[in-house]
C-alpha positions in Angstrom: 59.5 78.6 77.0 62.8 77.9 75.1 63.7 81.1 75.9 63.3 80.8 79.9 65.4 77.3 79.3 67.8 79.2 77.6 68.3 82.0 79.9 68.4 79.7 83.1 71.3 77.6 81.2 72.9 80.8 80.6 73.0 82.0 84.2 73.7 77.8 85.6 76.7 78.4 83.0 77.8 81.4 84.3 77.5 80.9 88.4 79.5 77.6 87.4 82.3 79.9 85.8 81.8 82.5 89.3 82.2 79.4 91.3 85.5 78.0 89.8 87.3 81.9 89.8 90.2 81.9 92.3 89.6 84.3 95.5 92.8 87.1 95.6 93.9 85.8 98.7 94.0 82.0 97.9 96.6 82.5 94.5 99.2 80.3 95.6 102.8 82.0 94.2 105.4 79.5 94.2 108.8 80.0 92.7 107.5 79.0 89.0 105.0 81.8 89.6 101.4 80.6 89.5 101.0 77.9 88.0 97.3 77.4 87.7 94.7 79.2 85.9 92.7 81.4 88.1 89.2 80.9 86.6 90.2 77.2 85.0 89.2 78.6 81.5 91.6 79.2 78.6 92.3 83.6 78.6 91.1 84.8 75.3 94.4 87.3 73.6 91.9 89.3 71.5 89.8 90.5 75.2 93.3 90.6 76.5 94.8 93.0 73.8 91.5 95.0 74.6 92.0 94.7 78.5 96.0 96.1 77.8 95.2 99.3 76.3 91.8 100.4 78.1 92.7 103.1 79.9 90.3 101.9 82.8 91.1 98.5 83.0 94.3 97.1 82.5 95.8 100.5 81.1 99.3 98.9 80.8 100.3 101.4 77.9 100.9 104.0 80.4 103.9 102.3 81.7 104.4 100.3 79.2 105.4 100.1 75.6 104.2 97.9 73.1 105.5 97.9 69.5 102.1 95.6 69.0 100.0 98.6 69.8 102.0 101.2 67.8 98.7 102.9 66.6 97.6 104.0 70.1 99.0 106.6 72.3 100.8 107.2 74.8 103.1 104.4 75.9 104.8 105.0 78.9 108.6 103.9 79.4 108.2 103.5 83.4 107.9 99.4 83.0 110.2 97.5 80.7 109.3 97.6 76.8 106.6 94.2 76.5 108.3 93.7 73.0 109.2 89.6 73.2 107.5 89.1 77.1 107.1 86.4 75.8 110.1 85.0 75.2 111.2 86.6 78.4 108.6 85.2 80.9 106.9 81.8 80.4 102.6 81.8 81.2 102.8 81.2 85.1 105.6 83.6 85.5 103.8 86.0 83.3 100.3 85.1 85.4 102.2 86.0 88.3 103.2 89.0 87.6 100.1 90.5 86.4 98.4 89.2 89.1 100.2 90.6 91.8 103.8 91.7 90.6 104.9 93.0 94.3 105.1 88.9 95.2 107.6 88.5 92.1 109.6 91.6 91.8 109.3 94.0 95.5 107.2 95.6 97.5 108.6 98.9 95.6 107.5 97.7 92.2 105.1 100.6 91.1 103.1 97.8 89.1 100.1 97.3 90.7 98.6 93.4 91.4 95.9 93.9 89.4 94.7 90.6 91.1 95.1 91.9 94.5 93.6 93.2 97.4 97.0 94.7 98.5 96.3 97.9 97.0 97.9 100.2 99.7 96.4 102.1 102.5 94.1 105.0 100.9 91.9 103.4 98.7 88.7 105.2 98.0 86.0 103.8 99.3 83.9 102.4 96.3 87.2 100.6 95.5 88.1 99.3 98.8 87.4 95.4 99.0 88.2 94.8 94.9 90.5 93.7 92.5 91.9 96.0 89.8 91.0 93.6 87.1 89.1 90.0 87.1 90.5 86.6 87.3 89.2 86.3 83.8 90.9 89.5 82.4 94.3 88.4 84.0 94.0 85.3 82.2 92.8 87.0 78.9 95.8 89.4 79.5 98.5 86.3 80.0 97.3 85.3 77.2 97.8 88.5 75.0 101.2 88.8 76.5 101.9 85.1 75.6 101.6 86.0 71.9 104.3 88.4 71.7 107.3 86.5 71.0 110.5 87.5 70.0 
């Protein structure tokens, strides 16, 4: 019985969290970037470090370096070095731009919105309809990036 309690807490706990996530198309950009949290809860840096250098989520090493992340490969020098972001960018600015960097920099930014369902016209069809990344992993991604500091 305390195990059916348990689990029914578990999924009440985690349709509340579902419920509270911010649709793509409702992130309001403003000139301070986005300013609000897109799922309301805090991002986590350690998911966010691990979000950064999967090569099938975030995969921001291929564009990116990252004198954090020395011990992995392949850092690509496409994007700006992420060395002091930080320092750089403050959170909503940085939340903006991972969420959808083509409404901060242009529309001929090759960084995808990785919160966006602006993902150009030939997306495959088990992709079409969906974000690049969760509201959640942008926020546990802001909040990597926020820990490197110059």
């Amino acid at each position: 019985m305390r195990f059916i309690l348990g689990a029914v807490a578990a999924f009440a706990m985690s349709t509340a969290a579902l419920a509270s996530e911010l649709a793509p198309d409702a992130v309001a950009f403003t000139d301070d970037g986005v300013t609000s949290s897109l799922t309301g809860v805090a991002g986590d840096p350690a998911a966010g470090a691990e979000t950064f250098k999967s090569r099938k989520l975030g995969n921001c090493l291929a564009c990116h370096a990252n004198a954090d992340m020395s011990g992995e490969l392949f850092h690509g020098d496409v994007g700006p070095s992420l060395d002091g972001v930080a320092s750089r960018w403050d959170e909503a600015q940085l939340r903006a731009i991972v969420t959808n960097s083509k409404q901060i920099f242009t529309d001929e930014t090759v960084m995808p919105g990785f919160y966006s369902l602006e993902v150009g016209q030939y997306v495959s069809e088990p992709f079409a309809g969906k974000t690049i990344l969760t509201a959640q992993q942008v926020e546990d991604v802001v909040a990597y990036l926020g820990t490197l500091k110059e």
